[in-house]
C-alpha positions as CSV (number, residue, x, y, z in Angstrom):
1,X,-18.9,-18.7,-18.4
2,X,-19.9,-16.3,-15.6
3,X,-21.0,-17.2,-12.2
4,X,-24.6,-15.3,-11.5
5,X,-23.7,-14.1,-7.9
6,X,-26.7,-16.0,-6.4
7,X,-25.3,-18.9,-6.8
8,X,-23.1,-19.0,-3.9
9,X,-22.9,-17.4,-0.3
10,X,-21.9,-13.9,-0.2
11,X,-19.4,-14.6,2.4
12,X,-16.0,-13.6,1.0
13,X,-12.2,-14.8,2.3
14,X,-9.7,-12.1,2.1
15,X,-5.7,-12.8,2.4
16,X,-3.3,-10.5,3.0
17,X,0.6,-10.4,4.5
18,X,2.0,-8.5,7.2
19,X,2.9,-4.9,5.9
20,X,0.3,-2.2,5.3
21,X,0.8,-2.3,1.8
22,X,-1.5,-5.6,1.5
23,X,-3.1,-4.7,4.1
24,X,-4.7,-1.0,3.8
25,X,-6.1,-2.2,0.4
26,X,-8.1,-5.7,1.5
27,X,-9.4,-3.3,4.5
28,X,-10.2,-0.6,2.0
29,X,-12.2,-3.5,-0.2
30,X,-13.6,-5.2,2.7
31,X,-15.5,-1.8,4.2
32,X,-17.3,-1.5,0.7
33,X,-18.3,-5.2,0.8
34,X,-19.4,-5.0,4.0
35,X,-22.1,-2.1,2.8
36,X,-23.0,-4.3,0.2
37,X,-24.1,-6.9,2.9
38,X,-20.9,-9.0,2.3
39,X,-19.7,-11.2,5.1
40,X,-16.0,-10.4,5.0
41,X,-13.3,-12.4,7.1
42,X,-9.0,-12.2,6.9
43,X,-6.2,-14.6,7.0
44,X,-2.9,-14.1,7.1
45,X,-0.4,-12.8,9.9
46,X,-1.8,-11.1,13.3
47,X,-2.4,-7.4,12.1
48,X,-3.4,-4.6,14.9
49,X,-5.2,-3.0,12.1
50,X,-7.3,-5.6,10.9
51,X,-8.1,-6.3,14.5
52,X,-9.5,-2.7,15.1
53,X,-11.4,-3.0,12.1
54,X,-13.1,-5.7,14.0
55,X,-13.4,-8.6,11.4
56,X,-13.0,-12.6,12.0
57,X,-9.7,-13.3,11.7
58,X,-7.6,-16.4,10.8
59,X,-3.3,-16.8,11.1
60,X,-1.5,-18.6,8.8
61,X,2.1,-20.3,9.7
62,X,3.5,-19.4,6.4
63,X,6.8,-17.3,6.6
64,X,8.6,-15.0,4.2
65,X,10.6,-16.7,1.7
66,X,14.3,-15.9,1.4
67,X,15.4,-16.4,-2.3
68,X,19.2,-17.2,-1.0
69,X,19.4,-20.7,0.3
70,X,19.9,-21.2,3.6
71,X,19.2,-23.5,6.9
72,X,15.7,-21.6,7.5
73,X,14.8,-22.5,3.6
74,X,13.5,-26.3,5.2
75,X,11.3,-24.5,7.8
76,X,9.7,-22.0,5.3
77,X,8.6,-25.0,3.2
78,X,7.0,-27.1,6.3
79,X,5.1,-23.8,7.3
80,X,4.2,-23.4,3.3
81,X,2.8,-27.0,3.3
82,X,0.9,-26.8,6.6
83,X,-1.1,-23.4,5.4
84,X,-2.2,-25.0,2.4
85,X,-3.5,-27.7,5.3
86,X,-5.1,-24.7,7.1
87,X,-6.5,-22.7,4.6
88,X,-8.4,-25.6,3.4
89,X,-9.8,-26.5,6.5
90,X,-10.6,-22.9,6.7
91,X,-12.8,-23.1,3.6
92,X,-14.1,-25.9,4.7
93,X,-15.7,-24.4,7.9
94,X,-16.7,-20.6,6.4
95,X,-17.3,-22.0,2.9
96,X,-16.8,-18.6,1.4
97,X,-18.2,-17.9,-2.2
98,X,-15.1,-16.0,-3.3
99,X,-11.5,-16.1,-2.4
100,X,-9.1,-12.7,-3.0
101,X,-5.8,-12.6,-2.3
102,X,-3.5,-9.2,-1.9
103,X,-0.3,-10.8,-2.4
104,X,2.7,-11.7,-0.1
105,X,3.5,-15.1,1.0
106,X,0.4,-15.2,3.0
107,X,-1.7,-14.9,-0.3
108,X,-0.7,-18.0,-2.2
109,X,-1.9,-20.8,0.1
110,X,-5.8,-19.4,0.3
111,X,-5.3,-18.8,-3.5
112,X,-4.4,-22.4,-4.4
113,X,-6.5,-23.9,-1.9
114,X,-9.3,-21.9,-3.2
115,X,-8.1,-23.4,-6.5
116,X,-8.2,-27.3,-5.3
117,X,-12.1,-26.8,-3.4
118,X,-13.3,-25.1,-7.0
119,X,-14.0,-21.8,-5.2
120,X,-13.4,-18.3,-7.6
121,X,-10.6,-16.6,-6.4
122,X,-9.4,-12.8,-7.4
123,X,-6.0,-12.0,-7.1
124,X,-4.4,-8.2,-6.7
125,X,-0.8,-6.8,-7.3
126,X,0.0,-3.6,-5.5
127,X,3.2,-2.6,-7.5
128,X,4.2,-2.1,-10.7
129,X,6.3,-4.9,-10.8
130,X,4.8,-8.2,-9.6
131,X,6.1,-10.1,-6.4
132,X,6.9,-13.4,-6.2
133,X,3.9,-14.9,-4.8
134,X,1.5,-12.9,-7.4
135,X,3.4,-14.9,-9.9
136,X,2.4,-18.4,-8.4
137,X,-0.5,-17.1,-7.5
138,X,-1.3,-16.1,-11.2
139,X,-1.6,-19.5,-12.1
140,X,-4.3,-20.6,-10.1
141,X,-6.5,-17.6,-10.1
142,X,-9.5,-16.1,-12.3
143,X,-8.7,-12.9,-12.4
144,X,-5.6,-10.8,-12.0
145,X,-6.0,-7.2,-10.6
146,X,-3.5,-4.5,-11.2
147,X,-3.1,-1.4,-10.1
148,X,-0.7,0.2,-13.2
149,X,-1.6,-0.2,-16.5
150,X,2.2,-1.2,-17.5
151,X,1.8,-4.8,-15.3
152,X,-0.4,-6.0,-17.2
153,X,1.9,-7.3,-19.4
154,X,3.1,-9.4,-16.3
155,X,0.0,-11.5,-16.6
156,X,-2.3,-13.9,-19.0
157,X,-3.8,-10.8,-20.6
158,X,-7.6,-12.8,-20.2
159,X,-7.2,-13.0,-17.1
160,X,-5.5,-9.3,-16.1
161,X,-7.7,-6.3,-15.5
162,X,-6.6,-2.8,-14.5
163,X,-8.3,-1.7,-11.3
164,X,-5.9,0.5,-9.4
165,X,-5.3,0.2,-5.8
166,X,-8.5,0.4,-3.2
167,X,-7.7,3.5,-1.1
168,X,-9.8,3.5,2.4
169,X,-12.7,5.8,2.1
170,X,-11.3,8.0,5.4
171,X,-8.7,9.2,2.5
172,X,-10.9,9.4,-0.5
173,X,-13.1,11.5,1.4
174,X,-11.0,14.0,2.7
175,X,-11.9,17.6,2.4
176,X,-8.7,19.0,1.2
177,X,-8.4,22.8,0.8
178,X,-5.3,24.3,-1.2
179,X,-2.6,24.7,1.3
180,X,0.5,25.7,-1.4
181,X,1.1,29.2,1.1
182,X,3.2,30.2,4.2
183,X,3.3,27.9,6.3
184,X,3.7,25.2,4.7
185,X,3.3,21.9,6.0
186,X,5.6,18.7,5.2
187,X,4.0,15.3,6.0
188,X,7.1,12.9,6.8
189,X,6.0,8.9,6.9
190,X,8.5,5.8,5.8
191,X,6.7,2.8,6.0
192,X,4.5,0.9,8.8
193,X,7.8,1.1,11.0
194,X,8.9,4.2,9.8
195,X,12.0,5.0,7.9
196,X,15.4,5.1,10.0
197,X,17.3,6.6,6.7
198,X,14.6,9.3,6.2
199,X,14.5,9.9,9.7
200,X,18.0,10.7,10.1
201,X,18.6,12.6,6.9
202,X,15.7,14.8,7.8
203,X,17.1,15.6,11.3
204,X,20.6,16.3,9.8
205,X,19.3,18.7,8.0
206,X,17.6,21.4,10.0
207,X,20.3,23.5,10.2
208,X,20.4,24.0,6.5
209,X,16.5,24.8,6.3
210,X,16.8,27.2,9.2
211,X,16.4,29.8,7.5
212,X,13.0,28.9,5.7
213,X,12.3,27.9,9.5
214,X,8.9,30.4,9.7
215,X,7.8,29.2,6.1
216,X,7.1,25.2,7.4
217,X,5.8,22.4,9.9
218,X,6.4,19.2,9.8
219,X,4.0,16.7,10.7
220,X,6.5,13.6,11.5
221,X,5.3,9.9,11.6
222,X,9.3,8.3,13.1
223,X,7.9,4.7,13.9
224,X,9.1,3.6,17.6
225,X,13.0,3.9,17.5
226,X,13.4,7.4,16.2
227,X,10.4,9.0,17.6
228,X,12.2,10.6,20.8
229,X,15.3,12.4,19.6
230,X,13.4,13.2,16.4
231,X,11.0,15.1,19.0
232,X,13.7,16.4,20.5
233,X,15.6,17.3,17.6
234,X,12.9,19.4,16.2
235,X,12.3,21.5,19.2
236,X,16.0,22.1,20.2
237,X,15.9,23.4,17.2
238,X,13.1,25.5,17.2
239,X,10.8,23.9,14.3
240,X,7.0,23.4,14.8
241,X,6.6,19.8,14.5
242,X,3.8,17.5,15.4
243,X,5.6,13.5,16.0
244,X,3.9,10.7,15.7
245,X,5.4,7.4,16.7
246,X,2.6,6.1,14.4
247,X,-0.5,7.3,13.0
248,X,-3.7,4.8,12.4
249,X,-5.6,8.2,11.2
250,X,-3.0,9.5,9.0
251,X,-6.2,10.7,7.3
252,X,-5.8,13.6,9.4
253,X,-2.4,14.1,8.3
254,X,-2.9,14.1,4.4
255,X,-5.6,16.7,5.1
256,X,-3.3,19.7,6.2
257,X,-0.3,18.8,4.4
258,X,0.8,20.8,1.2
259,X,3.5,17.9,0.3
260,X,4.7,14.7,1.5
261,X,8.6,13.1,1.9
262,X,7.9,9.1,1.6
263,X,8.8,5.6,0.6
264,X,7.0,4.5,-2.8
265,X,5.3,1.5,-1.6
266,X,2.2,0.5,-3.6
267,X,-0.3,2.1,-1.0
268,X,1.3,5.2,-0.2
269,X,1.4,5.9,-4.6
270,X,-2.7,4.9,-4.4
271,X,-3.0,7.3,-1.6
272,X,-0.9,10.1,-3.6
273,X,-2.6,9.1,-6.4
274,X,-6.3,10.0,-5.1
275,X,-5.5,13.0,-3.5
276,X,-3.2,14.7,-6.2
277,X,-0.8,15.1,-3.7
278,X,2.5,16.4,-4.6
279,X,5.5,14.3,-3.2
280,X,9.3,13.8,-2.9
281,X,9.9,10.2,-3.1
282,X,12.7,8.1,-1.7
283,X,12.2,4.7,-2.3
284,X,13.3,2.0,-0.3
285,X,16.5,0.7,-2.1
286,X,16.2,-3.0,-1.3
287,X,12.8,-3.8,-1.9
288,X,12.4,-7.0,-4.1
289,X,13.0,-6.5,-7.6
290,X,13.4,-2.6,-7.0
291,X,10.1,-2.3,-7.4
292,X,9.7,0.9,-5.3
293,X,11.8,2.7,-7.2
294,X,9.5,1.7,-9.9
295,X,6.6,3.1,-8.4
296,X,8.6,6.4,-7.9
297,X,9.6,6.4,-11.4
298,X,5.6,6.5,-12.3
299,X,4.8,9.9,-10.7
300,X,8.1,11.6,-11.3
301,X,7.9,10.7,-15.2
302,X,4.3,12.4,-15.0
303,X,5.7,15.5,-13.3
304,X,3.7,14.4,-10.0
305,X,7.0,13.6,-7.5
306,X,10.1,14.4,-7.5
307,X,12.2,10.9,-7.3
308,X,15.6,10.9,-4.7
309,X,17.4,8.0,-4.6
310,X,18.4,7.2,-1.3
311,X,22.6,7.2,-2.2
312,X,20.7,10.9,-3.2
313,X,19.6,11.8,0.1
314,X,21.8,14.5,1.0
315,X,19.4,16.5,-1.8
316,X,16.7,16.7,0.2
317,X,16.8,19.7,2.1
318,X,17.6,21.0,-1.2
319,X,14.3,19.8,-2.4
320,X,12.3,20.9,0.2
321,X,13.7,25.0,-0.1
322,X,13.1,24.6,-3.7
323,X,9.1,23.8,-3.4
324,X,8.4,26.2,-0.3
325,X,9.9,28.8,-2.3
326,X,8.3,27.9,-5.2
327,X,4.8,27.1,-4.4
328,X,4.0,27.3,-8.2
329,X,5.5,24.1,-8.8
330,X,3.9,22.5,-5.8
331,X,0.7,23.4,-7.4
332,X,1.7,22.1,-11.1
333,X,2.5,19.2,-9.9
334,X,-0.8,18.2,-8.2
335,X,-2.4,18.8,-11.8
336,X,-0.3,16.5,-13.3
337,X,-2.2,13.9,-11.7
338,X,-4.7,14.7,-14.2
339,X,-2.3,13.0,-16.8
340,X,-2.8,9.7,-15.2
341,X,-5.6,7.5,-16.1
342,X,-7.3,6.0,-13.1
343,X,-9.9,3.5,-12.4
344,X,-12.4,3.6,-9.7
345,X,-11.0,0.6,-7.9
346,X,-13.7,-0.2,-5.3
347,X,-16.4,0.0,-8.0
348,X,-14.0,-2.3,-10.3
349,X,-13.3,-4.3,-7.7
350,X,-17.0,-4.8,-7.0
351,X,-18.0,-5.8,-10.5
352,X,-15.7,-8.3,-10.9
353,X,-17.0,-9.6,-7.4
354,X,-20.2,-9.9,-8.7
355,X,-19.7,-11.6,-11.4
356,X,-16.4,-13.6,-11.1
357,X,-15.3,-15.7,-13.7
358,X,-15.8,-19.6,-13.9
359,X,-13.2,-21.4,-11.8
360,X,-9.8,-21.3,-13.2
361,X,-8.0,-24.8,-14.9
């Protein structure tokens, strides 16, 4: 049975973990909901970006969980325990109408509170292959959002739906002209803390792309460690490079870059995703259950990325000659995109808010 919507307070609980890759999408969801004259507020860990965003916010004690044992495997259970305490007290004093959860340890306390107080609850998995709390978290949910078609099969097929990843709308509605000509520009990002590995390979190998040095710029985003000799680097060096320690409006970025060297966390691949962007992806080799790499593997099977491994990484300048020489293939493989089938994901996000499903068993 379905819940008419006007039934309960549209006031909506959204928990996410630390890392941008839960995070950029439950920011991307709550700005649509807030249009829609949603009151939207956060759990989770303390998040700089949520707090520019300027919505209520509520931390959570729980703590990563470490699947060898160990002395810390006792604390991460009391802090587990006491934010199931919290998140119910939480419901208790915003009485939300809905409950959605973007995975990560964070996630599955609000979820199975939500689950005890008989409030709907809306769970989403970023990557292809689901994490550990999404699993739990299945359980107690109504619905199971996933942004590959392929994880469904990870799921209680009445309770999965594909809906993609929600992509902020500062990147969906970028004005992106056709930039596959001299120069080109080379967007560098790893993740929220950048990429040390990344970082270093790219810097080792400026001598070797010296000579396509007046074909490129690089538009760098180091994180805090590497920013200053990768600055330095650059110039001695004589390559026009804009460095970024980080970059909130990486909108900016994606709007002048003809490809992109990155991780393949779930976020980044939406992002990718919605501007056809063509990429050379090095996923992070010891991200739980690999699942980076299988992200990767998604756009390099449909021509859109080319996939280095990161025991590969000496390739890369090798990579990078080959596509500014060749700006054909730069431009085939942002119409390979057109292979992949893609949901809106706000607007399926928004239907199934609507009209969520009765309270799961």
């Amino acid at each position: 049975m379905k819940i008419d919507s006007s039934q309960f307070k549209k006031k909506i609980l959204i928990a996410v973990s630390s890392t941008g890759g839960h995070i950029y999408p439950g920011v991307a969801l709550a700005a649509a909901l807030k249009k829609k004259g949603w009151d939207v507020f956060f759990v989770g860990k303390k998040s700089e970006i949520i707090a520019r965003e300027g919505y209520r916010f509520y931390t959570l004690s729980a703590v990563g969980y470490s699947r060898a044992l160990s002395v810390i495997t006792p604390v991460f259970f009391i802090k587990f325990f006491y934010s199931i305490i919290q998140s119910v007290k939480i419901l208790l004093k915003e009485k939300p109408g809905i409950v959605i959860g973007f995975g990560g340890y964070v996630s599955f306390p609000a979820i199975f509170s939500a689950w005890l107080m008989n409030i709907p609850s809306i769970i989403h998995e970023q990557n292809l292959i689901p994490g550990l709390a999404n699993k739990f978290s299945a359980r107690f949910a109504n619905k199971i959002c996933v942004s590959f078609e392929d994880s469904k099969k990870y799921f209680p097929s009445k309770k999965a739906v594909f809906t993609g990843n929600p992509v902020r709308s500062e990147i969906l509605n970028i004005s992106k002209p056709v930039v596959y000509k001299v120069p080109f520009t080379v967007l560098i990002f790893g993740g929220s803390q950048g990429a040390h590995n990344i970082n270093t390979a790219l810097i080792n190998s400026l001598d070797k792309l010296s000579f396509v040095k007046e074909k490129i710029r690089f538009i760098h985003i180091t994180g805090e460690n590497d920013f200053e000799i990768a600055k330095n680097t650059y110039k001695n060096n004589g390559f026009i490079t804009e460095a970024h320690k980080y970059l909130y409006d990486i909108e900016t970025a994606y709007q002048n870059a003809s490809f992109v060297i990155c991780r393949a966390g779930a976020t980044t691949i939406a992002e990718l995703i919605a501007l056809k962007m063509p990429a050379i992806l090095i996923p992070y080799p010891y991200s739980t259950e690999d699942h980076q790499k299988a992200n990767a593997k998604y756009l390099a099977e449909n021509g859109c990325a080319i996939l280095i491994e990161e025991k590969e990484i000496k390739k890369l300048p090798e990579e990078i000659i080959k596509l500014v020489n060749n700006p054909g293939i730069l431009a085939k493989m942002s119409e390979s995109y057109r292979k992949i089938s893609y949901p809106d994901p706000i607007e399926t996000f928004l239907n199934l808010i609507e009209k969520p499903a009765s309270p799961a068993e």
